[in-house]
C-alpha positions, 0 to 999 in steps of 0.5 A, a space after each residue: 563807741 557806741 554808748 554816749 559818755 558826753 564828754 566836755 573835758 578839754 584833756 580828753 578832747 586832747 587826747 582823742 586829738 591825739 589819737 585820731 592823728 597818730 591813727 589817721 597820720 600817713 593814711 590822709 597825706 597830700 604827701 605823693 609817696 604815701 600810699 593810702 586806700 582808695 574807692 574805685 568805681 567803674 561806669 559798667 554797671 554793678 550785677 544788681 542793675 544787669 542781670 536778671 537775678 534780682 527782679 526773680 528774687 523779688 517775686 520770690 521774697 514776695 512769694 515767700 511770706 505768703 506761703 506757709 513755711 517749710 515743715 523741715 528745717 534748712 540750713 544756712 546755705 554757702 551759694 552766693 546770690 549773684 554766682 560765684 562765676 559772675 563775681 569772679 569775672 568781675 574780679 578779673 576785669 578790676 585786675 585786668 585794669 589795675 595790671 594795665 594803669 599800674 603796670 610793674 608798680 606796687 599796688 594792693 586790691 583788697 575788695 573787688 565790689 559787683 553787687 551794689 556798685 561795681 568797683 574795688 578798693 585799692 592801695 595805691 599813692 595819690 598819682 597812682 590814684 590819678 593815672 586811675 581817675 584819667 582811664 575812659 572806663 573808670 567813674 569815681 576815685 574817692 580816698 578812704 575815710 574813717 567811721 565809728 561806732 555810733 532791752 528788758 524794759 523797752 517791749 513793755 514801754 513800746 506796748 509790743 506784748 498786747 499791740 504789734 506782737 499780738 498782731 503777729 501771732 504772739 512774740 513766738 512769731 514776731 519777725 519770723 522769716 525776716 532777715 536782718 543785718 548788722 554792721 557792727 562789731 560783730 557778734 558773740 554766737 555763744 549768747 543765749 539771745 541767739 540760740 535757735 531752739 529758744 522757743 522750742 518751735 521749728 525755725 526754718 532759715 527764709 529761701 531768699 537768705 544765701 548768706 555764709 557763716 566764716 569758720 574761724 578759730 573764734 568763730 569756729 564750726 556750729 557757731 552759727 545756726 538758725 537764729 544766727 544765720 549769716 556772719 562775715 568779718 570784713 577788715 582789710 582797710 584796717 590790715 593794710 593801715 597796719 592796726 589791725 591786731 588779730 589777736 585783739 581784735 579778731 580776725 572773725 565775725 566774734 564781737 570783741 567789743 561788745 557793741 555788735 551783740 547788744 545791738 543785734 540783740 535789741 533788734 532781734 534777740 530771743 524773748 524772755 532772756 534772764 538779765 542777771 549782773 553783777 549777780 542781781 537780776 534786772 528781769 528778762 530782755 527780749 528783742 523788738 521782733 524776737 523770732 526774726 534771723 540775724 546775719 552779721 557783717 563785721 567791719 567796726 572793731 574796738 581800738 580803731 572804729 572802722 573804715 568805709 572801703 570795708 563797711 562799703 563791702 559789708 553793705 554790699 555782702 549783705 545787699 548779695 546775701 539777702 537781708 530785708 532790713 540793714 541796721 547800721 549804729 556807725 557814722 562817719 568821723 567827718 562830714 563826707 566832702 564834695 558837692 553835696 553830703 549824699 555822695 559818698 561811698 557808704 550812701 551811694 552804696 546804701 542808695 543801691 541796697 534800696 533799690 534791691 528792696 532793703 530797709 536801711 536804718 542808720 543811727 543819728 549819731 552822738 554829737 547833739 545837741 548842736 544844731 547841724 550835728 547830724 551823721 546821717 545825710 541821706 533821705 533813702 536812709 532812716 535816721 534814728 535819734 535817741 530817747 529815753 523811756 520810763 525806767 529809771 534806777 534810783 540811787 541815794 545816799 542820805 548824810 547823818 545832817 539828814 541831806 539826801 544826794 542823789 547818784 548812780 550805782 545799780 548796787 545794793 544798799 546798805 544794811 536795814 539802812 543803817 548808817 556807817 561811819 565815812 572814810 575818805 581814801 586819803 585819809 586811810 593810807 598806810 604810809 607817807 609814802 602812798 601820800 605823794 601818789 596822786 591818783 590814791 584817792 582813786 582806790 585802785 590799789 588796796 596795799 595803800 591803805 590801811 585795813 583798819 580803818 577802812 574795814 566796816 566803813 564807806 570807803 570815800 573815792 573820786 571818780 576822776 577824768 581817769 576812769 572816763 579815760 579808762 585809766 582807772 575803773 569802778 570795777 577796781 574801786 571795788 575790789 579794792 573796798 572788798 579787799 579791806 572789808 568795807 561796807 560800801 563804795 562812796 564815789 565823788 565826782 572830781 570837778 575837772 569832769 565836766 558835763 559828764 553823764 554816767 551811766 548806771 554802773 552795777 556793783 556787788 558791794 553796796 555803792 553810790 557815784 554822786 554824779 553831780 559836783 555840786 552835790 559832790 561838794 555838799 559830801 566833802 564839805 560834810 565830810 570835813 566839817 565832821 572830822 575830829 583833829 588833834 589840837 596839837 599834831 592836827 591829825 585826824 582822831 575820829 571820823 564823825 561823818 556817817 551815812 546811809 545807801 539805799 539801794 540802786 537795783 530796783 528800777 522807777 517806772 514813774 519818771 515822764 517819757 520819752 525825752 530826746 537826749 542831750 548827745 541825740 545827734 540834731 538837725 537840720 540836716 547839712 547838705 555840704 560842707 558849707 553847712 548848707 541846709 538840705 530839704 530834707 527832715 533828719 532826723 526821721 525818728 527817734 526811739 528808745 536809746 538810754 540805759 538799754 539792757 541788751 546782751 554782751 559779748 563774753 569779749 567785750 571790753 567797750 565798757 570795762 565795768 560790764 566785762 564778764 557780764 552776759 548784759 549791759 546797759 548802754 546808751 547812745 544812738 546806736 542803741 535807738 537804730 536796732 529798736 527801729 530794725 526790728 520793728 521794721 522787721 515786724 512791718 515787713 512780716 505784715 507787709 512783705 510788698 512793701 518798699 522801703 519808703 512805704 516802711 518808712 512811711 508806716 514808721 512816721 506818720 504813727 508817731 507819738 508826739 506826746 510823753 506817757 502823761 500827755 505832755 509834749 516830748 521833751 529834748 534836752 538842749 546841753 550837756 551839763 545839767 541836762 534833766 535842768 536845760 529842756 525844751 519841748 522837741 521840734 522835728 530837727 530833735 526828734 524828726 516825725 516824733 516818737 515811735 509807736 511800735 503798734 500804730 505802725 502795723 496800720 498806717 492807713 495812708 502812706 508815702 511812697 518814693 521810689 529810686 528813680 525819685 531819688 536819682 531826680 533829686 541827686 540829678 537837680 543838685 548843681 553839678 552832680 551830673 557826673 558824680 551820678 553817672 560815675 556811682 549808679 551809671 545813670 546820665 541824668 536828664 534835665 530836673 528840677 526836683 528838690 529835697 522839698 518835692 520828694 514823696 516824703 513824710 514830712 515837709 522841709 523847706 530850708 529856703 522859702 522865697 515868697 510862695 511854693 506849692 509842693 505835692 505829695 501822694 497818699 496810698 491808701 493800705 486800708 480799707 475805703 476811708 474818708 479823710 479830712 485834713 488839718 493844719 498848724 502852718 510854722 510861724 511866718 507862713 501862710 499856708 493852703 491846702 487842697 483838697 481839704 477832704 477826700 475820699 480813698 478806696 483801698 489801693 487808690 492814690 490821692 494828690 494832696 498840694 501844699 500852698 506856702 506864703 511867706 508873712 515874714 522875713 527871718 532866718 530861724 526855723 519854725 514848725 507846723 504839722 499837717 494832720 490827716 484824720 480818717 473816718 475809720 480812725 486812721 491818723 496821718 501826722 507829718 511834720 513842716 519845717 521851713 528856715 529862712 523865710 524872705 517874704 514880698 517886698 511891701 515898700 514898692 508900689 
């Protein structure tokens, strides 16, 4: 789900194959009789874009940071944003219709959507879905489709206690009155990192939230608070599919994965949340802005991922509700069809929540480190890839040849580094009949083996493609060793798991996963060679292998960071189906997503090994997406009239573009041998670089776009027209716009034909400055730009233009950056990145 496994293995590709089809069969049929859910929109215009509520609310959020919280403490509110009345009335004219097309005929409404895009989803056959899309007043019919899931350490790597937290007025402030939502998994309400009395100050909940919390057996009465303020679950896409199972996967907001609580709380967690697993202590976790609010909107669930009808109504409910900042750790499992990537329901719909003033992050996705493996399309939403930071646990084992193999394992180590004496599984059974069991070598089940030669030895299993599968699992092994005394846990990696990247995986016993099979071979090898055999029966009469543990708990800070992972989704981003290249950067940022401690679920199962624990450590993108929501909260707080892309902006322009040594970011470039395979990142690894948490809270210059730009956009893509009337109700003019021209930080050019000249505006959010510009243009372009100094008052616009020339014809992507330097120490970085390049014909006269 969310935490990356970076599996290349053939049978589990297969099964996963398989799975999808079983899930997907009879859902996605060109069969006529099947019936399948469908997105409906309507050419009226949703509530955000008629009524008047929205432009109030806006001087009222405006309003709200300025002036000084209220002493007393307010409840979360029951009113919706819009009325109940309104949606009512909406609802009725999406029946009124469906009663009048399908008349007499079997159909089911299962969301009536009025905030964002004003339509409904509906289960219905493909010529029902037909007859739909031939009504005057209906604009788009577009068939469902599936998506999937996409910190102690991280404050102290991002500087948050001495810079942005400091700015706020300590970590007992940071994020406060800022609203953030989760589409998630939902959410464990019992965790300690969102109970609301944490720091023992007042914590009002903001006016401008109008958010409910659902009462259910789960989610029962009180779960929600002051902290936790808005939480709905949204599964009807699922219900009607028929996999949705209530007692697994909760007919609440309650997280039965796991994967929604870790992400809610590495956004906005409380600060200085004990980290105790598996009984060892790993220091206390804390959110990027620890005292904002939490509103979760439930629609991934663990056995099935999720669907976009009921992720579409989530976004919408939160958009009503009043959150400032969405956090989405979800992707599509297929590149959405049609003319261009950006329309589709879930970025249509997000387009809208820009518009009403939400800051929307989006994970990158798991599928790097191909090129064009980007899951988030669209330049209104900001796109988050994963990096590592500094903290690494080390795990060793030390063989009696004096050969040192390193592993993973958050485990203790052996007694005073004594070394013990080496048992594989195999080769401790209790009978032959045990023998013929395959999977023995696993150490699942202690009847099999024989106490007396296992107990106060190292137990020797295999970590097979089984407990990737979740088959079989460490957590087991484990057992199995306690049970027959052992000293501790040796585990070697089965050579059919290929490429496969382990995540720390705690343990009580003393205990070690070599996780390389070359290193794996070196273990068996000394192994084998030291076995003692009777000449005669060739039984084994003495184990004379040996070995150590040191232990894994204690975490290295030494390590260069950050590097972009292997599985970090990569650009460029495809604007179609054809792979087409957008001009549009992607990803924006990355940020740290690799072995993230956050909270857990009393329910989770999404990691088997961390069940039970109130922590877990996961890695992936969607762990990266919740470090930006937060700190886009913190900006928010700061900036509370800054838009969207004026946050974005801030988020850009700041990053980092070298590793804590001062060295260039890293990416790692394949799965197998990762930390061996790595090159310096480009803007297609790791967009504008990496974020720095405390520059962002002084942009000095940013870049502003507003939503009419990105209709202009949408509108100059060939044969939009009528996609655009048909989701925001807007009949496009005659443009010519480009990804290119958009008002973005960044330049992304995905065809140059000879020369262009693009423009971008600067806004100048500090004091009077004066500026002078620098450049590095990208290999094959010569490049221009005017005014190369300048002086900006506060509050003043500046029009800067980009000249490019092509000096040579290829067709693979170079980079360049462009640098503003002010006088006043304001920094302003912004990536280029052309592909093809075709340049003048110099063999005509």
């Amino acid at each position: 789900m969310g935490c990356n496994n970076g599996v290349v293995v053939i049978m589990l590709l297969v099964l996963c194959l398989l799975i999808c089809i079983k899930l997907s069969w009879g859902q996605e049929t060109d069969e006529e009789d099947v019936n399948a859910v469908y997105i409906v929109t309507l050419k009226q215009a949703p509530s955000v874009r008629t009524h008047n509520v929205f432009d109030e609310l806006k001087v009222v959020k405006g309003h709200h940071h300025k002036k000084k919280l209220k002493k007393h403490l307010i409840k979360p509110s029951n009113s919706s944003r819009t009325g109940r009345s309104y949606a009512s009335r909406v609802s009725r004219v999406h029946d009124s219709l469906l009663k009048k097309v399908l008349r007499g005929e079997k159909y089911l409404k299962l969301y009536s959507y009025h905030y964002l895009i004003n339509g409904f989803a509906v289960l219905i056959t493909p010529q029902q879905a037909d007859r739909l899309a031939m009504r005057r007043e209906v604009s788009n019919v577009v068939l469902d489709f599936s998506v999937r899931t996409a910190t102690t350490h991280t404050p102290q790597f991002l500087g948050l206690p001495e810079g942005a937290w400091r700015q706020e007025g300590g970590f007992e402030m940071a994020g406060e009155g800022i609203v953030i939502g989760f589409i998630d998994t939902g959410i464990d309400p019992t965790h300690p990192s969102f109970v609301d009395n944490a720091s023992g100050k007042l914590y009002p909940v903001p006016d401008h939230f109008s958010g409910i919390c659902e009462v259910t057996r789960d989610f029962p009465s009180g779960s929600c608070n002051r902290k936790l303020i808005g939480a709905r679950h949204f599964a009807a896409s699922a219900i009607t599919r028929g996999i949705f199972n209530a007692s697994e996967d909760y007919a609440s907001p309650f997280d039965g994965d796991g994967h929604g609580t870790h992400t809610a709380s590495v956004a906005a967690g409380n600060h200085g949340i004990p980290v105790v697993v598996a009984d060892h202590s790993f220091g206390n976790a804390s959110g990027m802005a620890p005292r904002a609010h939490i509103a979760v909107y439930k629609a991934l669930y663990k056995r099935f991922g999720g669907f976009a009808a009921d992720v579409v109504a989530a976004i919408d409910q939160a958009a009503q509700d009043g959150v400032d900042v969405l956090s989405l750790s979800i992707t599509p499992n297929r590149r959405p069809p049609g003319i261009a990537t950006f329309f589709n329901p879930i970025d249509m719909a997000l387009l809208s929540a820009f518009k009403s003033g939400i800051f929307v992050i989006q994970a990158a996705g798991n599928t790097g480190p191909a090129p064009k493996s980007m899951s988030s399309f669209s330049p209104w939403i900001f796109t988050v890839g994963a990096a590592s930071h500094d903290r690494v646990y080390s795990n060793f084992i030390v063989l009696g040849n004096n050969v040192t193999l390193p592993g993973v394992g958050l485990a203790p180590g052996t007694q005073n580094d004594s070394m013990y004496t080496l048992v594989s599984a195999t080769h401790a059974l209790n009978d032959t009949i045990a023998a013929n069991d395959m999977y023995v070598g696993e150490c699942q089940d202690a009847s099999k083996f024989n106490r007396d030669a296992v107990q106060g030895n190292l137990l020797i299993c295999i970590y097979s493609i089984r407990f990737v599968l979740g088959l079989s699992t460490t957590k087991q092994a484990l057992e199995t060793a306690n049970n027959l005394s052992a000293a501790g846990v040796v585990f070697y990696m089965d050579p059919l798991v290929l490429g496969f990247q382990l995540n720390p995986i705690p343990m009580r016993l003393p205990g070690i996963i070599v996780s390389s099979p070359d290193d794996s071979m070196i273990l068996l090898r000394y192994y084998n060679s030291s076995l003692e055999r009777d000449s005669v029966s060739n039984k084994i009469v003495k184990f004379g292998a040996v070995a150590s543990i040191s232990g894994g708990i204690r975490a290295n800070f030494s390590h260069s960071a950050p590097k972009v992972m292997y599985y970090s989704a990569r650009g460029p981003d495809p604007e179609d189906t054809s792979l087409d290249d957008a001009d549009i950067l992607k990803p924006n940022l990355v940020a740290p997503g690799n072995f993230i401690w956050a909270a857990w679920s009393s329910g989770g199962t999404d990691s088997v090994e961390f069940q039970g624990e109130n922590f877990a450590m996961m890695s992936g993108t969607s762990m990266a997406a919740p470090h930006i929501a937060g700190l886009a909260g913190l900006i928010k707080q700061k900036f509370p009239t800054f838009s969207p892309s004026a946050i974005a902006s801030a988020l850009s322009t700041t990053a980092s573009l070298s590793d804590k040594f001062g060295g260039p970011i890293m990416a790692q470039r394949t799965y197998a041998n990762p930390e061996v395979n790595q090159a310096p990142a480009t803007p297609f690894d790791m967009g504008s670089g990496f974020v720095n948490a405390t520059a962002a809270l002084d942009p000095g210059l940013i870049f502003d776009t507003s939503y009419d730009d990105y209709i202009s956009f949408l509108c100059g893509i060939n044969g939009s027209n009528s996609v655009i009337l048909n989701y925001t109700g807007v009949n496009c003019a005659v443009s010519s716009l480009t990804g290119a021209d958009l008002n973005l930080p960044s330049i992304t050019i995905a065809r140059l034909n000879q020369t262009t000249s693009l423009e971008r505006t600067v806004t100048n959010v500090a004091g009077n400055e004066s500026y002078s510009v620098g450049w590095s243009a990208p290999y094959g372009v010569s490049m221009k730009v005017a005014p190369s100094h300048f002086f900006i008052a506060t509050g003043e616009k500046q029009v800067l233009t980009f000249t490019f020339n092509t000096t040579t014809n290829n067709t693979y992507a170079s980079f360049g950056r462009i640098g503003l330097f002010g006088n006043q120490g304001h920094v302003i970085n912004f990536p280029l990145s052309i592909i093809v390049k075709i340049a003048y014909n110099t063999t005509s006269s």
